[in-house]
N, C-alpha and C positions, 0 to 999 in steps of 0.2 A: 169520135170521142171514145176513150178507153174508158172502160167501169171497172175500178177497183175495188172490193171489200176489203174492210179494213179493220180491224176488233181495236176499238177505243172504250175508255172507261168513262163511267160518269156523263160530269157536264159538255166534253169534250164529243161534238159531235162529227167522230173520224169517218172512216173509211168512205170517205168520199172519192169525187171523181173530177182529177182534173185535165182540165183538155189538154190535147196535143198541142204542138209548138208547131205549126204549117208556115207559118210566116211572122217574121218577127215582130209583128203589131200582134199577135197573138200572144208573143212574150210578155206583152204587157199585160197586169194584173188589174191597174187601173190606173186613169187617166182623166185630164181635163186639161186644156190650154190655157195659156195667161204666158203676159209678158214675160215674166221673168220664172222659168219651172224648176221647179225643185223633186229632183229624185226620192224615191222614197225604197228601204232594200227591209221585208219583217217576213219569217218564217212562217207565212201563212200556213203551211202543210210540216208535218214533222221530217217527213222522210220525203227523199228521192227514189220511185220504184227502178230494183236493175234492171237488164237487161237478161234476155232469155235465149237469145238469140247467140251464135255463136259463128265467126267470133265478132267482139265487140264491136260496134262502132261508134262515131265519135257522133252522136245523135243525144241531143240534151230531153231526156226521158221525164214522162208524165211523173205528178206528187200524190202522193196519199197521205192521210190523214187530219183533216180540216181542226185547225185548233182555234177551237172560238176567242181566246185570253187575247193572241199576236190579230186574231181578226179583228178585233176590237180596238185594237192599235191603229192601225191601217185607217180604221173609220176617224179616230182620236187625229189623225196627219189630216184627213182631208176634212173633219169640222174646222180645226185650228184653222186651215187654210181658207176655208169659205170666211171665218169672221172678220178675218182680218181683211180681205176682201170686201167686205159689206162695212169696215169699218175706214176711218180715215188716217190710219197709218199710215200707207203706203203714197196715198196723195194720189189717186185713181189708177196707179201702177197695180195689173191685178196680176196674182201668184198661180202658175199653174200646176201640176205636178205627175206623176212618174210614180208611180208603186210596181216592184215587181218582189215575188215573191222567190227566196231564194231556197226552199225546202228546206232549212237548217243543214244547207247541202254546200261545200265552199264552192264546189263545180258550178252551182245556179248560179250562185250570187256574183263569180269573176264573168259570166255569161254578161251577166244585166251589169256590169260595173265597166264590160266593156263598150257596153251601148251607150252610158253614161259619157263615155269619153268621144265617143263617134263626135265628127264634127258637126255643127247648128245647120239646117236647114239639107244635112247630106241623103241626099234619097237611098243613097246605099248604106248608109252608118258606118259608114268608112274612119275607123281613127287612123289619121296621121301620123305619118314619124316628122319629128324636128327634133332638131337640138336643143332651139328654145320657143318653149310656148309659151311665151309673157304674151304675145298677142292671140292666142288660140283663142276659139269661140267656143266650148264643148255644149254637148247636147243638153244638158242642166249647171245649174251653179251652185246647187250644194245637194247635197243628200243627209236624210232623217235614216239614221240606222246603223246597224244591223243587228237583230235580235240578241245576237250570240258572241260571247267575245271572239268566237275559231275563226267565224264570218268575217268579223270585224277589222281583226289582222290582215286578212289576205286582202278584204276590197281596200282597206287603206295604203296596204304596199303600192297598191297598182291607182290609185286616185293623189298618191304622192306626186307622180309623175305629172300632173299638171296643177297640184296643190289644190285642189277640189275640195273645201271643208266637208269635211262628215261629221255629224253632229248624233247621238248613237243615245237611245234616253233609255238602253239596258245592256249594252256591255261593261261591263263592271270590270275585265279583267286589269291587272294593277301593269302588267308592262306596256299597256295604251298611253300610260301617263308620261313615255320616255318619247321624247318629243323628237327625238333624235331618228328613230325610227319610225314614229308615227306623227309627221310633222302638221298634220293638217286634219289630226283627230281632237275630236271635241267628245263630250256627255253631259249630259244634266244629270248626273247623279255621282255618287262616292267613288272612288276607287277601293279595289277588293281591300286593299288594306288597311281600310276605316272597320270592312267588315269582318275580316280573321280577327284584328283584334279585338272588334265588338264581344265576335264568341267565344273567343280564347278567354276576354274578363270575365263573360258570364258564367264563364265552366270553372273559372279561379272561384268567383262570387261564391259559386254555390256548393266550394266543397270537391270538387272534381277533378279528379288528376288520372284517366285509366278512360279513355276512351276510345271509338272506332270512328272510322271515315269513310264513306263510299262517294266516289266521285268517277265521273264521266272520263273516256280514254281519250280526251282533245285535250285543246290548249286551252280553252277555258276553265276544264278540272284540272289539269296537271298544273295550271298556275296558282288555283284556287288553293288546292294540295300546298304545292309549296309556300305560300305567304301563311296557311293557317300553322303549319309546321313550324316556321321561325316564331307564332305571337304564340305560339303551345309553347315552347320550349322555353320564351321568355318567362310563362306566367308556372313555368312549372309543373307544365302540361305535358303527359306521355302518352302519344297515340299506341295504343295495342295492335291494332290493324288495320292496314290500307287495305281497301278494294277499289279496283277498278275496272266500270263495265264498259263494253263497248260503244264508242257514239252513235250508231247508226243501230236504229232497232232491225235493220236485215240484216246486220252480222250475225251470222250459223252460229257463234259463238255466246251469241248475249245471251239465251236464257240457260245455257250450264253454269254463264258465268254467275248469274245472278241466283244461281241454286247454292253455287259456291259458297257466295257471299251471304246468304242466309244462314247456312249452316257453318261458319264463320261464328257470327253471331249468336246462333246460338250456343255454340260450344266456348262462346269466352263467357261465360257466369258472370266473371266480377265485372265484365263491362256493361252498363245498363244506360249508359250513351252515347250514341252515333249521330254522329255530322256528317248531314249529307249535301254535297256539292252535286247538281245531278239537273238536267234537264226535266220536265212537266210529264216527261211520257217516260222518260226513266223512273222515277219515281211513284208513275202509277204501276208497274210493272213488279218493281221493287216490293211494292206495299200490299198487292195483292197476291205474292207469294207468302208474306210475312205473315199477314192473316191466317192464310192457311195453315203456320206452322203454331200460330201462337204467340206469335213472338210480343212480349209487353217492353218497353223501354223509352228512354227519353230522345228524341227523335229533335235534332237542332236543321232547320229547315235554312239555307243560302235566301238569297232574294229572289232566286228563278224560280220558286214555288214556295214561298214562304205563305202569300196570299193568294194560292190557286185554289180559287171555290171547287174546280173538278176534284182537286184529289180531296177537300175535306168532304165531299159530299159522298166517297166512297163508299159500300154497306159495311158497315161493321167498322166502320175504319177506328173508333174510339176503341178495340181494342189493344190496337197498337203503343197505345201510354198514351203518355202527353210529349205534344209536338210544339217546339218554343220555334221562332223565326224571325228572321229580320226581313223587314220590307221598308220600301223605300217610302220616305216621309211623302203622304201625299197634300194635295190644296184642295182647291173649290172645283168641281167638274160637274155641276150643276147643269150648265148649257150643253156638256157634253150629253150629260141624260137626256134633253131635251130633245136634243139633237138623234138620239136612237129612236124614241117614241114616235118621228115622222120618221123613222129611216125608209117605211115599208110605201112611204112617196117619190121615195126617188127612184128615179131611173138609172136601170141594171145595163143600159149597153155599153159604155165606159166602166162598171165594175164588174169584171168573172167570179170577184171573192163574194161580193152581195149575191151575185145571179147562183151561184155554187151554195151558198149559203140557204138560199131560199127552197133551193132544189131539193135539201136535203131536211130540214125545216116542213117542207109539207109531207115530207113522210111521218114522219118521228115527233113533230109537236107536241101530237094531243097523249105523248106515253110521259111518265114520270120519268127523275132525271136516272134511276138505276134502270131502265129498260132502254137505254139506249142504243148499249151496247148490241143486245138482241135484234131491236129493232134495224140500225145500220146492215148488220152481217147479213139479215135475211131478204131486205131490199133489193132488186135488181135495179138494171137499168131502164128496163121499162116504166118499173112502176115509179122510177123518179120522174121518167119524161112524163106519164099520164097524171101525175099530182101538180107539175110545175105550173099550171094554168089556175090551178087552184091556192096560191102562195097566200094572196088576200085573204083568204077568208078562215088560213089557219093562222096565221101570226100572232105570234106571242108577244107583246112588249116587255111583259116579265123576267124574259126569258135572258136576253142578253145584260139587262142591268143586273139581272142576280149573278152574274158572271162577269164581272166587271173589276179587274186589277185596278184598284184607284193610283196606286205609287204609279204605275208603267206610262198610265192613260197621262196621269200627270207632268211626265218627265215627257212625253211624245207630245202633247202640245207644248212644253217650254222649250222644246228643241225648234220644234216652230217657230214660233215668235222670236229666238233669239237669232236663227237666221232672218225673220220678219225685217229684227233691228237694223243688224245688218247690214241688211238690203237698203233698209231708210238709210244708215249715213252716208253710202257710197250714190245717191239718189238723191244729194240735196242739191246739188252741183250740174247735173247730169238728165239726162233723159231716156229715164230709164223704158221708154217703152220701147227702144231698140235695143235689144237683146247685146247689140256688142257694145253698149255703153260702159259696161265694165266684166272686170276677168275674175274666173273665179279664186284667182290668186290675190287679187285685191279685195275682195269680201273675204278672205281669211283674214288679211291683217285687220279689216273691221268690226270680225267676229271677237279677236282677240280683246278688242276695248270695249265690247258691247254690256250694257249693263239692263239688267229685265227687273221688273215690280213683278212679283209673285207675293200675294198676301201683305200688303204694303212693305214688302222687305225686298231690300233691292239686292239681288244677286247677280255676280258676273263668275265669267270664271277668270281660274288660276294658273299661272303659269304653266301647268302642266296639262289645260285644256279640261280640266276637272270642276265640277259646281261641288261642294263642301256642303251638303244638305244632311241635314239628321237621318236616320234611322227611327222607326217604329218597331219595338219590340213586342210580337206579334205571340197573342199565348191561344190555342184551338179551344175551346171550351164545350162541353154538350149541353144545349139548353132546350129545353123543351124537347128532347129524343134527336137534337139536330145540332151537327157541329159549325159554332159557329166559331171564324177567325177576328177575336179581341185585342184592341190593344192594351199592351201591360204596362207598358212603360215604351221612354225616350231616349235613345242614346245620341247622345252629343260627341261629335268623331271630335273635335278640335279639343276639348276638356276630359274626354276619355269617361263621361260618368253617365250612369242611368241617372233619369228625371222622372219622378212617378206624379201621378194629378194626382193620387188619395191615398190613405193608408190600405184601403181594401187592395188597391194596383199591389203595391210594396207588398204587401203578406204571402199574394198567390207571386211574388218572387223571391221571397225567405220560403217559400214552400216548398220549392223546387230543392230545398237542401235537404229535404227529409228522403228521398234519393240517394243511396249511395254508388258509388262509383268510382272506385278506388283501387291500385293493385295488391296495398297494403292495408290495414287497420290504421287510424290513424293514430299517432305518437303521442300521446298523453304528457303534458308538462310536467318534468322530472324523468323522458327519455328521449332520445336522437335518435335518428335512424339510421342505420348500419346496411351499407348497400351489400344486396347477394349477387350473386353471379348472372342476374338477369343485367343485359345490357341498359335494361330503362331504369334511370334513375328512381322513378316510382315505384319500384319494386325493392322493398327492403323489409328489413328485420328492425325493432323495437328493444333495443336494448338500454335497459338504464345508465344514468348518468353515474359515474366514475364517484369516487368517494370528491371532496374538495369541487367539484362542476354541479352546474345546475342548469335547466333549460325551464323559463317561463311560458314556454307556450307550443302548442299542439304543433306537430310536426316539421318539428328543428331540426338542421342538417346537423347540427353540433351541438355540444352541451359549452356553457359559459364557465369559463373557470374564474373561482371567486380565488380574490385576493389574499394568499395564503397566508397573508401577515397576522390582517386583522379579522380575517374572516374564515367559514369551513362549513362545509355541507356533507350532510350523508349520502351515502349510495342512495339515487332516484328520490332528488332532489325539486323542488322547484324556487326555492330560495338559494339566498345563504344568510347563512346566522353569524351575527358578530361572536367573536371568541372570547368566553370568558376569561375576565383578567384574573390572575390569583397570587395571591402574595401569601403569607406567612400570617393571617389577622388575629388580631386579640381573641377571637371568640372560637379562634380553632379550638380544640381539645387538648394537642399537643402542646399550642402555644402558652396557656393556661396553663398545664403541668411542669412546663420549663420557667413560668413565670411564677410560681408556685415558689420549682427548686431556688430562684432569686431572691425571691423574698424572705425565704429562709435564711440565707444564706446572708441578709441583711442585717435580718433579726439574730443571727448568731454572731455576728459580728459586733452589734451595737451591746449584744449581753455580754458579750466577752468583753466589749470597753468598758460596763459596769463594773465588772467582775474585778478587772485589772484597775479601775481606780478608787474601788473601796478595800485594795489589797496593796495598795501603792506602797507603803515601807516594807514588806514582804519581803521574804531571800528571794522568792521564785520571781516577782517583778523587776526585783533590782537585777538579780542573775539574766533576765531577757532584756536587760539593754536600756531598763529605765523605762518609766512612761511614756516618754517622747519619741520612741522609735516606735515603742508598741503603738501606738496610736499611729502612728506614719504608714505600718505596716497595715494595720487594721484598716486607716480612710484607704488605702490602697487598693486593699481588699475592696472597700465598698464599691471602691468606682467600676473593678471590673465587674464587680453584680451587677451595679448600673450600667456598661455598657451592653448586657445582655438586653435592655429594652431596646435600644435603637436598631437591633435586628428583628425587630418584629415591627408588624403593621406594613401598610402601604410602604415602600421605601423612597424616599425622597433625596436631593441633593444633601441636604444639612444630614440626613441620618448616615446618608453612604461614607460621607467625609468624616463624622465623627466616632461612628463606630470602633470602626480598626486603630484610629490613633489614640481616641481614650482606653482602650485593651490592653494598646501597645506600651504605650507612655505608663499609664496607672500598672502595668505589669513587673515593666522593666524597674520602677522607686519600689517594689515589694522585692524584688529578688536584690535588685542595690543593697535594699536595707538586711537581708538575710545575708548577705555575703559578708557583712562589716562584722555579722557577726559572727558569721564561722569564722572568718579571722581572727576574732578577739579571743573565741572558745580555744582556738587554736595557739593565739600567741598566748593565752594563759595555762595552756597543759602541754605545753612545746619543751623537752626537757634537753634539746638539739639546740648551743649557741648559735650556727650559723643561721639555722631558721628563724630562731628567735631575733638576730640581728635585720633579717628579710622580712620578717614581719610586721617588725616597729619602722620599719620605712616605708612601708604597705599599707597599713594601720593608718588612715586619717579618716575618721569618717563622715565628716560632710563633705569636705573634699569629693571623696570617692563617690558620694549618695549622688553629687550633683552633678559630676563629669558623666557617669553612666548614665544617668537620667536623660543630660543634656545632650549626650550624641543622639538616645532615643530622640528625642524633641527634632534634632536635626533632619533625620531621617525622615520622619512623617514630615515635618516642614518643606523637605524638597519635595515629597511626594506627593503632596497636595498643590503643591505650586505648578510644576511642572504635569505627570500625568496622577491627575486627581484623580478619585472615585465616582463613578456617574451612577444615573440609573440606566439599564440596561431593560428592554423588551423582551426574553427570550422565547423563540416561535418553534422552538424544534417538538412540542407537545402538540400533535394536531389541532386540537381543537379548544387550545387553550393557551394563554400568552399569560408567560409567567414574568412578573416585575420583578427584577432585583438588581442586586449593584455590583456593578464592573468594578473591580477593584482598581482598574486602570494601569494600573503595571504590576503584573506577578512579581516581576524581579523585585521591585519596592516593596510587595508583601514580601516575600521572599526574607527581604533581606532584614526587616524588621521585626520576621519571626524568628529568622537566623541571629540575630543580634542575642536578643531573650535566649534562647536556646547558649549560645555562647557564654555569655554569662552565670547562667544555669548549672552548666558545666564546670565553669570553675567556683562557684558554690559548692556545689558536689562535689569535685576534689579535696576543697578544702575540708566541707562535711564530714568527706568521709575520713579524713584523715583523724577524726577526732571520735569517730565513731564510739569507742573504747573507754571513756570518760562513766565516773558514776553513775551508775544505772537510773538515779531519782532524778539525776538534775541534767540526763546525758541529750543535751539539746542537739547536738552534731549528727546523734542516730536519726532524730525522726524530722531534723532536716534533709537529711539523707535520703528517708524513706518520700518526704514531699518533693526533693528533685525528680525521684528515679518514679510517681504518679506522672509528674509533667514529662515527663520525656516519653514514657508508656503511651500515657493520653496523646501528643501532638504526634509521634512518630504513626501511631494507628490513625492519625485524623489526616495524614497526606493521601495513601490509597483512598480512603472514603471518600474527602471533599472531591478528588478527582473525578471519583465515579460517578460520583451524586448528581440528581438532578430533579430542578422542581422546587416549587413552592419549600421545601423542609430541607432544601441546604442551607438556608441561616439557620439551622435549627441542628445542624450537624458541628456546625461551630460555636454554635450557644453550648453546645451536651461538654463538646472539647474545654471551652472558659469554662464551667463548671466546676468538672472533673479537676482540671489542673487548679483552679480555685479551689475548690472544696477541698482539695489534697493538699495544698502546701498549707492552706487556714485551720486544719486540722491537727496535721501533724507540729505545725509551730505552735497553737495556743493548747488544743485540748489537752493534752498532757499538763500541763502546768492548770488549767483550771483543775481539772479532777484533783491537783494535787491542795491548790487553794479548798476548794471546798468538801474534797473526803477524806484528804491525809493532811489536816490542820496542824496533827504532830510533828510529821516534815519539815514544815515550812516555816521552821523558826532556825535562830543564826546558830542555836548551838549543835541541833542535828543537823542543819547545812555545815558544820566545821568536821562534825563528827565525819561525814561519808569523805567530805575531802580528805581528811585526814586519814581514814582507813585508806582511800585509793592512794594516796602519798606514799605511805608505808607502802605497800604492797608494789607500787611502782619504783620506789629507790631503788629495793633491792637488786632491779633487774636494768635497771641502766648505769652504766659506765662515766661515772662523771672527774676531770681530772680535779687534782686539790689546787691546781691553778685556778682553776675555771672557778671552782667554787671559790678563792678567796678573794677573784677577782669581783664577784658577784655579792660578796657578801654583806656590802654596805648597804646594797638594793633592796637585800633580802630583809636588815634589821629593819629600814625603813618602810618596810610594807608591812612588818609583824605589827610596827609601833604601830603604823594605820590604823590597822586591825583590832588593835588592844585598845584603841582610843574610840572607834565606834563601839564597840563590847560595852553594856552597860555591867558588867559584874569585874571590871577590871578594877584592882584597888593599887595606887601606889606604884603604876606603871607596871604592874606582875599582871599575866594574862595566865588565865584559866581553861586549859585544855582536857576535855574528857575522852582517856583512850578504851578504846573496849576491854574491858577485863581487870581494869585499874582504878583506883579511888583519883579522885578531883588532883593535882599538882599543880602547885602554884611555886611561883619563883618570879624572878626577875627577866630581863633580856638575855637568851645564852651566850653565852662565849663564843666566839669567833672562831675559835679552832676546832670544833663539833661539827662537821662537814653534812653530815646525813642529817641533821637536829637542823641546821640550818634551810638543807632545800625543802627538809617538809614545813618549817615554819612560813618560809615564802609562796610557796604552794597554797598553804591556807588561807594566806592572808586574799588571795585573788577569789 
């Protein structure tokens, strides 16, 4: 027997001694016979000791380090097996079994998985070659195990070969479940990828996006690694740093590496959470350098120690933070306790792990669990041989249930039973107490439909050889100076959610967010994050949201851009705000001052119709055309004042459409009616026959009132028929949406301002032609002066309107109708009122005859008239003097009375006909 010392931690009672391998019943770890025996493959020892000897040979070497947790397992395979034995499942067929232990070594375990395959009854353990083994008998018909998923791979390669179920109640790793490769692998428990993404949600849950990972250098870490890496990167998870340590605690290399990985962690700061994937003694290893450095952090524990009483009972261990884990849902193991508390009755010579157990148990017993370590290291082998006789009377019962994985122990008897089942279907038919009553290849396809009561809940497995049991979210606590492993909650692999029993559970798991652990600060609503040059997407910058975007919530890849129509957000936003509407309203300032300038411009209007019809027989009235035009000209007037309200307020269909064409229409019947009469001014001081013949054929004026008007009328008729006026939204003011009206075709405004303007113009020509007329009564000048306001006013209003924008361009063409309003209303009445009401003198017929007659005189002498023209003219002439002489209230007897300046009254008759100059000035005056 070799003595190995061996420094284990804690509960873990290592550096044991295990015997040599002389003959291969020695290889066995333990045993009992029965009909039908089932293999059994658990890591009772951590390590395989090497070899020292040089060079190697191919000699299967003694194990160090006794781990109570897999030792516990071992006892959990052979209680399962005794009850069912003692129970009437089987129908008096009894189970026997086969434990060898593989030292977490893949070299042991392909040793013992070959023996497995030896054929039944062969004294040599000889396996067979054949092609086909549908009729082979092997040495057992299924196996409970192997600890480890590294293990797990390699005996199921080689147990494929005659389809051998293995049924494994703790390898978890997730490419077990590819049937393809592992065609005759089974578990009672999750595959790793119920449990990466357990932890991936929990580190989303709580906040966390920046963390580290130390995992073991087999295939059980590297796959661990890679499944948590895909459910990190789903949840938006960025690992900072991988470490990984060696699997064999004798690699030269494990403890620099694990100095590495210390100092790893502590030089990342911002990470203060490590997921560790990592074997029982890895992890003791791990944690008591970490101690020594200090190190405080949130510690996410796999299921291979998530519930290992050794490492929570390390000294000082609570100051490593707080340790979350997942462990496997456990049942009732009740009889299994029972079952330990007589262990110390059974008989050791079929078990080395009990007889090893005990060996090392009466040294070390009566020390508490942190003197173990001491205890072991200073032990020889003598003094175990001289205590072994004394096992009885140090035995602990306490000692092994305080160390007691309930998930493992749990999953190692349901693996049991479910080959139990099994075995029953293939044994209804059958007799089974001859071993070759059936193949281990036909207890897989039975295994496959087998269905187990665990907690009145009937479970089988799934296609992929996998049982679908929850998770226990496992949180370490220190109660009373002593850490104990609590459950916090339930995660449910098929619904993806934690299940808490109480509020208290849920709190101490909202607690775990008061932790941070993050590469960045997080993004506060109203900014996105801006990736830097760090390859990990959790590494960024916090920059606000854009003018117009907004982000509702904490750490947004993007900010939301709001709908620029009706909406707008300011820089580092977390809304948007709808856009104020704005129009032109009554209660603006401006609006009010321009409605103001209207209503003046009403009331001067309506005073001036006073004015004009208590003046109605007046020269100055009669001389403007009569009542009836001045009134025409005046309602004209009004309406374009009133068109200035339907440019203000809210704009609506009815306002858009009526605005421009009441402007246009009520614009064009005011310059209609000015035009008629600078013709008339004109056909009346026109001393030019041809003109004068051009004029009287020109000259009609309702005619003409109604034709210009009605082309107007036409115009806006098509324009509203064809492309009307609408209302229009305009969005181009960021944060503001301005209502007004599309006029709907420029060309139709256009052309209907061009019309007016045309018209305009030839008023003005004619205007101006008359310019020159008696200064009191010279109506032609300050029509003149009111053409050339309107042309002034609209010719400046084309740049502006164009430019303009916003709320106060109706308000640019209100100022325009004013101006042009107010200009021609001005210059066509105020002159004649001021004359009405301050030069009263004026405005009688005989001073209106007098200035005609001075301009007469004054004008004959400078025009060229022939004595044709005049004698042709001359009857026209008498007959307008007669007119004239017959409204004249001082006419007596047909003589008219003319008073010339400088001269007494003359009175006479009608002149003579052949007085050519006497003649034109009398017809002159009489108009």
């Amino acid at each position: 027997m070799a003595f190995v010392t061996f420094l284990i931690p804690c509960f873990v009672i290592g550096t044991d001694i295990a015997f040599s391998c002389q003959n291969t019943d020695d290889f066995v770890g333990a045993s009992s016979p029965g009909d039908i025996v089932i293999g059994g493959l658990f890591a009772v020892h951590s390590e395989m000791l090497r070899p020292e000897e040089y060079p190697m040979k191919p000699v299967i070497q003694n194990c160090a380090g006794f781990e109570i947790q897999i030792f516990l397992q071992t006892l959990a395979m052979i209680h399962a097996i005794e009850m069912i034995n003692n129970s009437t499942l089987l129908s008096g067929v009894t189970l026997g079994y086969e434990i060898y232990d593989t030292c977490a070594e893949v070299t042991k375990a392909m040793a013992s998985a070959l023996r497995f395959l030896s054929k039944f009854n062969s004294s040599e353990d000889v396996v067979e070659f054949k092609c086909n083994y549908s009729d082979y008998i092997p040495r057992i018909k299924a196996i409970v195990g192997a600890s480890y998923s590294e293990v797990s791979m390699a005996v199921s390669r080689l147990l494929a070969l005659q389809l051998i179920p293995q049924v494994s109640p703790a390898s978890s790793a997730e490419i077990l479940s590819d049937k393809i490769r592992f065609p005759s692998f089974f578990r009672t428990i999750p595959s790793d990828f119920h449990q990466t993404r357990a932890m991936a949600h929990l580190i989303c849950e709580s906040g966390w996006n920046w963390i580290g990972v130390i995992a073991t250098d087999d295939d059980n870490g590297r796959f661990a690694l890679e499944s948590f890496g895909v459910q990190a990167m789903a949840n938006n998870v960025c690992i900072a740093f991988k470490e990984m340590l060696p699997a064999y605690l004798s690699d030269n290399t494990f403890h620099t590496k694990v100095d590495r990985a210390i100092e790893k962690i502590v030089k990342e700061t911002r990470v203060n959470v490590i997921v560790v994937f990592m074997r029982q003694f890895h992890v003791l290893k791990l944690f008591k350098k970490a101690i020594e450095r200090n190190v405080n952090k949130i510690w996410i524990a796999s299921d291979n120690w998530a519930a290992a009483v050794k490492i929570s009972t390390i000294p000082n261990i609570r100051q490593l933070g707080t340790i979350v884990g997942f462990g496997f849902k456990s049942g009732d193991i009740s009889t299994f306790q029972d079952f330990l508390r007589k262990l110390h009755e059974k008989p050791t010579d079929n078990n080395q792990f009990l007889h090893e157990y005990i060996m090392l148990l009466s040294v070390c017993a009566q020390l508490e669990y942190h003197d173990f370590q001491m205890c072991i290291a200073n032990q020889s082998q003598d003094d175990l041989l001289q205590n072994v006789e004394n096992n009885h009377q140090i035995w602990r019962d306490d000692f092994l249930n305080a160390n007691i994985e309930t998930g493992f122990i749990h999953n190692t008897i349901l693996a049991v039973y479910a080959i139990a089942h099994a075995i029953k279907g293939q044994c209804k038919d059958r007799n089974c107490k001859d071993p070759s009553a059936f193949t281990p290849w036909e207890l897989l396809e039975e295994l496959k439909k087998v269905t187990v009561i665990d907690d009145d809940k009937e479970i089988k497995f799934d296609p992929n050889g996998d049982m679908s049991t929850s998770y226990d979210v496992l949180l370490w606590k220190e109660i009373d100076g002593h850490m104990e492993i609590t459950t916090m909650a339930e995660y449910d692999p098929e619904k993806g959610d934690f299940i808490f029993e109480d509020e208290e559970k849920k709190k101490e798991f909202l607690d775990l967010k008061k932790v941070q652990s993050t590469c960045s600060q997080h993004c506060r609503p109203g900014q996105m994050k801006k990736v830097t040059e760090s390859p990990h997407t959790c590494c960024y910058e916090c920059v606000h949201c854009p003018e117009n975007h907004y982000s509702n919530q904490t750490d947004m890849d993007y900010c939301y851009r709001c709908n620029n129509k009706t909406y707008w957000a300011p820089i580092n936003s977390t809304t948007c705000y709808r856009k104020a509407i704005h129009f032109l309203a009554w209660t603006d300032w401006f609006a009010i001052f321009l409605l103001l300038l209207s209503a003046f411009g009403v009331v001067l209007v309506l005073s001036i119709s006073v004015i004009f019809a208590k003046n109605l027989n007046t020269p100055v009235v009669k001389a403007s055309g009569g009542l009836t035009v001045c009134y025409i000209i005046l309602f004209s007037h009004f309406l374009i004042f009133l068109s200035t309200v339907f440019f203000i307020d809210e704009p609506t269909e009815f306002k858009c459409k009526t605005r421009q064409a009441l402007f246009g229409i009520s614009f064009t019947l005011c310059i209609s009616c000015i035009l008629i009469k600078s013709l008339k001014i004109l056909l009346a001081f026109s001393f030019d026959p041809k003109l004068q013949n051009f004029l009287k054929c020109v000259y009609k004026p309702v005619p003409t009132v109604v034709t210009c008007t009605g082309i107007q009328v036409i115009i806006c008729t098509f324009w509203l028929i064809f492309r009307t006026p609408f209302v229009k939204q305009n969005f181009s003011i960021p944060r503001t949406i301005i209502l007004e009206c599309n006029e709907g075709s420029i060309v139709a405004f256009g052309i209907m301002l061009g019309y007016i303007a045309a018209l305009a113009f030839i008023c003005f020509i004619f205007a101006f032609k008359g310019r020159k007329l008696p200064e009191n009564y010279n109506e032609a000048k300050f029509i003149t002066f009111g053409m050339l306001i309107y042309f002034i006013a609209w010719i400046v209003f084309i740049p502006v309107y164009a430019t303009t924008f916003g709320k106060y361009l109706p308000a640019v063409e209100i100022i325009v109708v004013l101006i042009s309003n107010y200009g021609i209303l001005c210059c066509t009445f105020l002159p004649k009122c001021y004359i009405i009401i301050y030069k009263q003198e004026t405005n009688t017929k005989s001073a209106f005859l007098k200035m005609i007659y001075t301009y007469s005189s004054k004008s004959a002498g400078s025009v060229a008239v022939s004595q044709i023209s005049l004698d042709s003219k001359s009857s026209s002439s008498q007959a307008a003097i007669s007119d004239s002489c017959k409204s004249e209230k001082n006419s007596v007897n047909g003589n008219c009375h003319f008073q010339v300046p400088g001269q007494r009254l003359i009175k006479g008759k009608v002149l003579p006909k052949n007085t050519a100059r006497t003649m034109a000035r009398k017809r002159l005056s009489s108009i």
